[in-house]
Each structure stands twice: as C-alpha cells, then as structure tokens.
N, C-alpha and C positions, 0 to 999 in steps of 0.2 A: 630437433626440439622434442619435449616430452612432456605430457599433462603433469600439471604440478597439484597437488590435494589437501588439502585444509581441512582442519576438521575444528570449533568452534566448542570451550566450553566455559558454561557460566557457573559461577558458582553463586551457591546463594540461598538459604533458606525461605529470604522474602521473596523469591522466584517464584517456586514451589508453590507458595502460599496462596499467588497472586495477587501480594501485595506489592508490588516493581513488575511493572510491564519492562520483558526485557529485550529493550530498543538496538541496543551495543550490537546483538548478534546482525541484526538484519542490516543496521549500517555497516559493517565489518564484511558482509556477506556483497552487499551492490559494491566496494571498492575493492574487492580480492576479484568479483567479475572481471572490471574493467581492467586488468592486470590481466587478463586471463587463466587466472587461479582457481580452481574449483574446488565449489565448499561440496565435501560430500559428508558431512555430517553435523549435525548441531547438538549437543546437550548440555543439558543442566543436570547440575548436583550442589546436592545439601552438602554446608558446613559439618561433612562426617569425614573422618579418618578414610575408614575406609572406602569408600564411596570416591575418594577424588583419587585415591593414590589407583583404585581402577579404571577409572577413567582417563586418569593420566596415560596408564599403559594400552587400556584398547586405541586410545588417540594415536597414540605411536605407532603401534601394529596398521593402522589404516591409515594415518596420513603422514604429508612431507613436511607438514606446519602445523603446529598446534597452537592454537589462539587462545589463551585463557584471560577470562576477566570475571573479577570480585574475589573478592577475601584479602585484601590490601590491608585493611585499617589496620590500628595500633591494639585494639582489644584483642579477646583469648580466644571471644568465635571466628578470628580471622586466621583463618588457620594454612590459605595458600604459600604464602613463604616458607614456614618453615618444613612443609610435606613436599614444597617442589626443593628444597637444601635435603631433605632424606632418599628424593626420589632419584637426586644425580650423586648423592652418597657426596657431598661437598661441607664443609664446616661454614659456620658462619663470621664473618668478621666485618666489625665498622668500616664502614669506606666515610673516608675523612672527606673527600671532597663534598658528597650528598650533605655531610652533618654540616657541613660550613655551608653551604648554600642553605640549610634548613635554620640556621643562625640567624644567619644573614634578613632573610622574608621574615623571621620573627620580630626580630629586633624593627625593621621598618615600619610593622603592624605594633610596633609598642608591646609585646606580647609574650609570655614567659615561654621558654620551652621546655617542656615536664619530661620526663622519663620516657612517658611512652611516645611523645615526637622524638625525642632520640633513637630510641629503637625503630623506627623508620628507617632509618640512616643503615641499620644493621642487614648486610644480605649474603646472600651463600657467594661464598668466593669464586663457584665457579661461573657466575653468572654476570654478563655484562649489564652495568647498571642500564635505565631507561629515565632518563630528567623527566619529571613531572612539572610542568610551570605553574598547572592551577593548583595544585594539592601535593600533602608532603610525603604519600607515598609513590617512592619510584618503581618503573616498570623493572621488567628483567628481561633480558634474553640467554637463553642455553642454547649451546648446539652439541648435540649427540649422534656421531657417525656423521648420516647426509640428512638428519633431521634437525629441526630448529623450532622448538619450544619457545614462546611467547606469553609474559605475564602482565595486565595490565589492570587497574585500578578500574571498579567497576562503575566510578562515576562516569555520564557519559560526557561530560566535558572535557575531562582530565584523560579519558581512551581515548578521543577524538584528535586532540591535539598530539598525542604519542605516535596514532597511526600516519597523519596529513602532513608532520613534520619530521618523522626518525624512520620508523618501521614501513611503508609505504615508497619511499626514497630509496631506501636499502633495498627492498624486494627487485626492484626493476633494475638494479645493479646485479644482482646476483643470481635472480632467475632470467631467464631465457624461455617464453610461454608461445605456445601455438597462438593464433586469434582466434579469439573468439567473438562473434558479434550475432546479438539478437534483434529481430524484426518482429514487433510484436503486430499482427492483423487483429481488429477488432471490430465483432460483429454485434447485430443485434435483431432480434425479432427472427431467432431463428434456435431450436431446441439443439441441445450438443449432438444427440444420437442421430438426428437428421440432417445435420449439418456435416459429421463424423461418415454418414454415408454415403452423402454427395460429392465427397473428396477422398473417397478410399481408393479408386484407381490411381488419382493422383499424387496422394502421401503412398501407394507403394510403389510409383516409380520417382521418387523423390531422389536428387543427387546423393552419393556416400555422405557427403559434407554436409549435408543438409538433414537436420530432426524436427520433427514434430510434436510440441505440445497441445492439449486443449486445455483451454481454463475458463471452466464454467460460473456464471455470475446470476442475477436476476436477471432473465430476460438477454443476457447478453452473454458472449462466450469469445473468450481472446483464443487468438491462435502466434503462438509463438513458436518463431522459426529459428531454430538458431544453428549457425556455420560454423562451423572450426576447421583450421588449416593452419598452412605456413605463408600462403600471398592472398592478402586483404583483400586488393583491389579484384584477384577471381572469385573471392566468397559473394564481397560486394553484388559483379555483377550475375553471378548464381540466386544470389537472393531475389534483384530488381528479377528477375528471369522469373520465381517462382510465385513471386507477389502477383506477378502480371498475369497466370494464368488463373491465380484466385481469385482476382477482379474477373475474367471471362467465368467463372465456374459459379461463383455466388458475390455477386459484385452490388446486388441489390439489397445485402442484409450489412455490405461492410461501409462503416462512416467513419472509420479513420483509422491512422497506425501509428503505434509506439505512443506518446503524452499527450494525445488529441481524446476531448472526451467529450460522450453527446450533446449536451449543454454547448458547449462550447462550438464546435461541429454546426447546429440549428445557429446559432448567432453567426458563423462565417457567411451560412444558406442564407440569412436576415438581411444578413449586411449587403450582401453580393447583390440580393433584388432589390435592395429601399426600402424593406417592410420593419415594424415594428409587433413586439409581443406582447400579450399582461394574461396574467392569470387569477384566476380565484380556485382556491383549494379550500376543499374542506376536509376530506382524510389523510390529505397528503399536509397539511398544516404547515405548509409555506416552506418544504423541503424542495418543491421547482424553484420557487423565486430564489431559493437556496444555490442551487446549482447554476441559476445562469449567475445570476452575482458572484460568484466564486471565479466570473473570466473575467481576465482583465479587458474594459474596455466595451464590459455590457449596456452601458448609459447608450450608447449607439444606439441598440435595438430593445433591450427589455424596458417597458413604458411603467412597471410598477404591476404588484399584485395585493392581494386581499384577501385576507383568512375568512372567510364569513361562516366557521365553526359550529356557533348556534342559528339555531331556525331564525331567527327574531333578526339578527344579521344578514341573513342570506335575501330578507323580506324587507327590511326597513334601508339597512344601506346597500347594498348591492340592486334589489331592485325587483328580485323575483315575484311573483306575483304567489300572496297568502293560496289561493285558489288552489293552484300545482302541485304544492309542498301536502296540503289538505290533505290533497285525492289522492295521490301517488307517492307520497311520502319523501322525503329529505335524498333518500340511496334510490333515483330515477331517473328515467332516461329524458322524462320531461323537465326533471331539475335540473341538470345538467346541460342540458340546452339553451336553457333560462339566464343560467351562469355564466356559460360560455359568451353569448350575445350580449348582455348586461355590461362585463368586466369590458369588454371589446368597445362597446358606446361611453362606457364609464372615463376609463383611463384613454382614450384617443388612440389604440392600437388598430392595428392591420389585423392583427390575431388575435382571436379571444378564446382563453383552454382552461378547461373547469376539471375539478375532480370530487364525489360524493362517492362514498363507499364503508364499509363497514371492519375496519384494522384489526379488529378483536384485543384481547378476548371477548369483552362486553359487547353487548348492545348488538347483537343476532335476533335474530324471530326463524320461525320455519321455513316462511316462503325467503327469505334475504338470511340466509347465513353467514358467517364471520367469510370474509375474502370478498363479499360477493361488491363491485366498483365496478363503477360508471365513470365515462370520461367523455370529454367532447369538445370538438374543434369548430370554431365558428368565423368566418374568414368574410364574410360580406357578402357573400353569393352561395357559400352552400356552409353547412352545418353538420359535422360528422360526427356519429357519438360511437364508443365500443364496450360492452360488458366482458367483465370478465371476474370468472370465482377462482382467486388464488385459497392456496392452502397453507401457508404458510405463519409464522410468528405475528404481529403488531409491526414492528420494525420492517419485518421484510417486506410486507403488503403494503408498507409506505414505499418503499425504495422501487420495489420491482413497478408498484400503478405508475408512480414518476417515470421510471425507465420505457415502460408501453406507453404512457400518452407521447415523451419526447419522441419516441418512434413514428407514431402517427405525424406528430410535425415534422419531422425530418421526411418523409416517403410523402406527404403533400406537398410542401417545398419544392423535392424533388421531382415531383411531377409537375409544375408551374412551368 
C-alpha cells in the first residue's frame, strides 16, 4: 500500500470575495479522510485564465487526485470546462446521452431548453461524463498517466450527490489506501504550552505509527492522535495504549474524546448523580443555556435559564437585591453570587451558575476593563465564584467565560 494525495480546488470569484463560504472543500476533505486519502492541499482560484490553468498544473505535480469544483454554469465567467478541454489538449463534442437526459428533466418541469442548457450537454471528448441528478451541469473525470482529475459543479448539493453516489464508490475500487484513524483527546482548563510540556517525554517516545497534533481553542485544547498503517485492529490497540497513558499524565483536564463536548460531558456528570442545572447570564447572553440545549436530551437535567442583561432584571425578576448591584456594581463578585443562588431557588435546580462581565468593546471603566468576568457556582452548601480578565474580541470573551464556568461544573461534579 502507498499514501494516495489529493489536492482540492475551488474556483470562484465569490470565494475570494467572501461572498460563498466555501463548504464543498471541508466536506470533500472528512470523506477522502475516511478513505484514507490525504488532502494535502486546498486552493481557491479566481474565474481567470491564467490563474486555473496553474493551478491545474501545480495540482498535478503534487497530487494523485485532483478535486475541482465551481465554474460549471452555462455563462462566459464559467470558464472550468472549456480550460480543463485545453488543458488535456481534447476537442469538444455533444454527448447525446447528457442532452437527452437534459430534455427529458426540462420537458417534465414544463420548461424550454435554451441554447445555453444545451451547451451543458457539450464536453471535451476526452473526459468521462459525471450525471448530475439535481442540476444540468455534468461532472467530468480525466485520467492522465496515474493521475485522475476531477470536475464537479460548485453547488453543494449537486457535488454532494456526484461524490456519495459515483466518485466515492469508484475510489475504493480502484485505490488501495493504508488506514488511517484519528483519536481526538479533548482538554480543558489547561494552556497549550503547559499542557505541550507535560507531555513532551511522552509525544517523543510516541509509536512510528503514531503523530501528534495540538489544536488550540478558548480555554480548551484537542489533542489529536492519528495512526496510519496496514492492520487496523494494531493501530487500534496502539491507540487505546496511548489514550491511556494521557488519562495517567493529565487525566484531570480531559472531559472527553472525538464528538463528546462540555456541555454535553456536565449533563452525562448531571444525569449520572440526579442533579439538575439553571443559569442566569448576563455577558454570556444565554450562549450556556445555548450549549446545553444543543444536547439531545437536556430536559433531563437543564431546569431553564434567565438573561437578566439589565440592572432592572437582574433586581426585579431574578431577585438580586438593588443594595449589591449599588455598592459593587453589576461586573461583582457579590453580584454573581446573588445570581447564582437566586436562578438556583428560582428555577428548582441543584445548580445555580451565573455570569457578569464586561465582553467589550464598550462599557469598561479603569478599575473593571473590557475582559474583566465574574462567574459563580452555587450548589446548596457552598458558593464558588472565579474572576478572570480575558483579553480577547466580544465573541471570544462570550465563548471562552462559557467554556471556564462549564469547567468549574465539570471539576465540582467531579469532585462529588
């Protein structure tokens, strides 16, 4: 067996632009994975002459597949067809089957077919067509030497269906790939560089078969292991072998692996004891209550939460008392504890988890600058609050305060 290489390109001015988030590469990219096909390169290119015909050719020079999508349509900016019939030096000629099937779907839609849905029909001779079933531009396949050029319509429903029913089928027929399988560890409450040197004896005596990535997040950092070989079941138990010394090594920062996420994770911990949650956010703006409802089957244990955003909310319904907010102001450590016990009496939970903090850009002072949040856990017997001054965007200091309070419930939990 021998690594097979892909390389990935899009065409498309609206790319560029970033007016079309371009989705096709990254779904095109997780099913050549699980093939164990490696993408080793992605690009995009503008609707220019030159620009695609070199890219067509550095694509070839580096890989054994080339993936191309967009530039199908019947207009003059679609210029993929007739640059990949120049680029394999092939003339063009109607294929009468495509045009009858392109009849055919008109005729049932009641619907004329003009000039330029016929020239749809039109492709370079040397190129096996690719049936389209939602749109009337068909894929292509070339093959040059031991390479094999791929063209496919940049819709992503009309690519989708060419890959999961024609091109995806054919691959595993025709290649023959090492395995490859990834084990994703996922940590939290723990910085990469200190995380990265707690485990450096251990990633360098890591099996051949076995690599190391880090992927850094807010507050959290995956560690992805990936095996390649020719027998599954030794990578497999290579793998279980290397997970298990990362549980010994830093087993107190990891809450789960591969599609397990915190949120989620804290509701197994919920469920497992009988307890229930509720929150009130106020800079997090109802991105927790976001995250545990986003699992299936959170009615379980999340009791409901409460934005109480303005002063006048956090005072009249929620419960805090005017006095606290006065003294100490809204972003406190005494507000937050207020919050956290109130939401908890409020809503009938086990757990009460508050968030006050300052997201930016606005609304800083000297003493409380943009990042600076308050958080705090109230559970019937004790009351734990944590500050912390992130430095980050609006967005981030949403996501990352979320990710440190869910930490705090998960390490209490875990200590129960």
């Amino acid at each position: 067996m021998k690594d097979i290489y892909a390389e990935l390109v899009s065409i498309g001015d609206e790319i560029l632009y970033g007016q079309t988030l371009d989705t096709n590469s990254h779904y095109i990219s997780v099913e050549l994975d699980k093939l164990g096909i490696r993408v080793k390169r992605k690009v995009t290119v503008a609707d220019n002459r030159d620009a695609m015909m070199r890219a067509f050719k550095e694509a070839e020079d580096n890989a054994d597949i080339i993936i191309i999508t967009g530039g199908l349509g019947p207009t003059k900016d679609d210029l993929t067809k007739p640059l990949l019939a120049e680029y394999f030096d092939s003339e063009m000629k109607m294929n009468e089957d495509i045009l009858e099937d392109l009849k055919s779907r008109f005729a049932k839609r009641d619907r004329e077919l003009n000039d330029l849905n016929k020239g749809q029909a039109e492709l370079p001779e040397k190129c096996t067509p690719i049936n389209n079933k939602y749109g009337t531009a068909p894929g292509m396949w070339f093959e040059k030497a031991d390479k094999v050029f791929i063209s496919m319509p940049g819709v992503p429903k009309e690519m989708k269906y060419m890959m999961e029913d024609i091109i995806l089928p054919k691959f595993k027929e025709i290649y023959e790939t090492p395995v490859l399988i990834h084990k994703m560890i996922k940590t939290v409450g723990i910085q990469e560089s200190i995380l990265a040197e707690r485990l450096e004896n251990w990633e360098n005596n890591l099996p051949k078969e076995i690599k190391l990535a880090y992927l850094p997040g807010l507050n959290q950092v995956k560690l992805r292991l990936t095996a390649s070989g020719d027998d599954k079941e030794h990578l497999e138990k290579l793998l279980d072998k290397e997970v298990g010394k990362l549980y010994e090594k830093v087993g107190k920062y990891i809450y789960g692996t591969d599609e397990t996420n915190l949120a989620g994770k804290i509701g197994e911990l919920l469920k497992e004891k009988g307890l229930t949650i509720a929150c009130a956010e106020s800079c997090t703006g109802g991105y927790i209550a976001h995250l545990f409802t986003s699992n299936s089957g959170s009615s379980e244990y999340y009791r409901g939460g409460i934005n109480p955003y303005h002063n006048d909310l956090k005072i009249n319904v929620l419960g805090v008392n005017k006095e606290t907010i006065e003294q100490n102001g809204a972003v406190s450590e005494q507000t937050v504890v207020e919050m956290a016990e109130r939401v908890r009496e409020l809503f009938g939970a086990d757990i009460g988890i508050s968030t006050s903090g300052i997201a930016g850009p606005g609304g800083a002072t000297k003493e409380k600058p943009v990042g600076t949040t308050w958080v705090a856990l109230a559970d019937g017997d004790n009351t734990q609050t944590k500050l912390y001054h992130f430095q980050f965007d609006r967005q981030s200091n949403i996501e990352i305060t979320a990710n440190s309070l869910l930490n705090l419930v998960r390490q209490t939990l875990s200590s129960k």
